[in-house]
N, C-alpha and C positions, 0 to 999 in steps of 0.2 A: 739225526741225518734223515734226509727225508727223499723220495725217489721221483722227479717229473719228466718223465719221460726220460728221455735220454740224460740228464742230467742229474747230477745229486748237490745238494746243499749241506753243507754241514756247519753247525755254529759250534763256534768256541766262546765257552764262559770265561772270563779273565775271573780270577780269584781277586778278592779282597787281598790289599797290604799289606802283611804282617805287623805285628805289633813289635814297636822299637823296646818293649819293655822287657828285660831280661827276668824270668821268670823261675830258672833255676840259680841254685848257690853258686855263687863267683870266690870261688875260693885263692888262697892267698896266692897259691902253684897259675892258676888261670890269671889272676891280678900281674904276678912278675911277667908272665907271658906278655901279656896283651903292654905292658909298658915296655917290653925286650924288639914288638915287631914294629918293624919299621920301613915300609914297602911292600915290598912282594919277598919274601926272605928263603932260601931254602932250610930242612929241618936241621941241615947239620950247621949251619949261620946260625941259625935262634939258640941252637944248644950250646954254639961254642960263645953266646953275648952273655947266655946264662951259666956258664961256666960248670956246665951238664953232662957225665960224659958218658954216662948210660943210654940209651935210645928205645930199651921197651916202660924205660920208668919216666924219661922225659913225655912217650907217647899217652901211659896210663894217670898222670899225675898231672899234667900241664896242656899237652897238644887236644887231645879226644876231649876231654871233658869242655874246652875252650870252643872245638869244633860243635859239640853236640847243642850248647846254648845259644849257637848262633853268632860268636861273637869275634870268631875266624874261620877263615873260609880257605880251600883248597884254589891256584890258580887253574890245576887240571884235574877237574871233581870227575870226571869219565875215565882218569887214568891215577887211580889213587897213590900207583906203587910206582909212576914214572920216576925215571932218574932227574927230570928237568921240574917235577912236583913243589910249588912253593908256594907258600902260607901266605896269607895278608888279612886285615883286621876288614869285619864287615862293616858297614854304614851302623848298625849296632854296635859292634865292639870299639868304632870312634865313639861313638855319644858313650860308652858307660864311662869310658875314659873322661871325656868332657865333662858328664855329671859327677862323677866322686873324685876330680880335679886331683888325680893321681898323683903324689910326687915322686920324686925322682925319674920323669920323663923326659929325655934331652929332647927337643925338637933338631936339634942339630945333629941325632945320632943316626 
């Protein structure tokens, strides 16, 4: 930021891209995930498609680890614990899907 007179300028750096390359373990809990989501889904939809009916073992087993690799994403990431809070897969967690050509994914589900 810089000061001219009565005015200030300020530059913003845009960050580089992120890398589409998934860099942690996708384990089998994140694999059923990311095949189960299907839009914008709430936690208690994804757990009742995965037939789940714990919610701190669905969050430590499947949801958080799925979140932390980038490969689902909160709809309202500034309101983590909203009741209207609902998951969807990132531009990442489409392509790992695309590349290890998952099966059992309905596109109809």
């Amino acid at each position: 930021m810089t000061n001219q007179g009565n005015q200030f300028k300020v530059i913003l750096k845009r960050n580089q891209p992120e890398s589409q390359e998934v860099t942690g373990e996708v384990t089998e809990f994140v694999e059923r995930l990311l095949k189960a989501i299907n839009g914008d889904m709430s936690r208690n939809d994804i757990q009742e498609k995965l037939s789940l009916k714990h919610e701190d073992y669905f969050r430590n087993k499947y949801l958080q680890p799925a979140i932390n690799l980038g490969l689902v994403e909160m709809t309202i990431p500034q309101k983590p614990k909203s009741s209207k809070q609902k998951y969807r897969l990132t531009a990442k967690g489409i392509q790992y899907l695309n590349r290890h050509s998952c099966e059992g994914r309905n596109p109809e589900d």
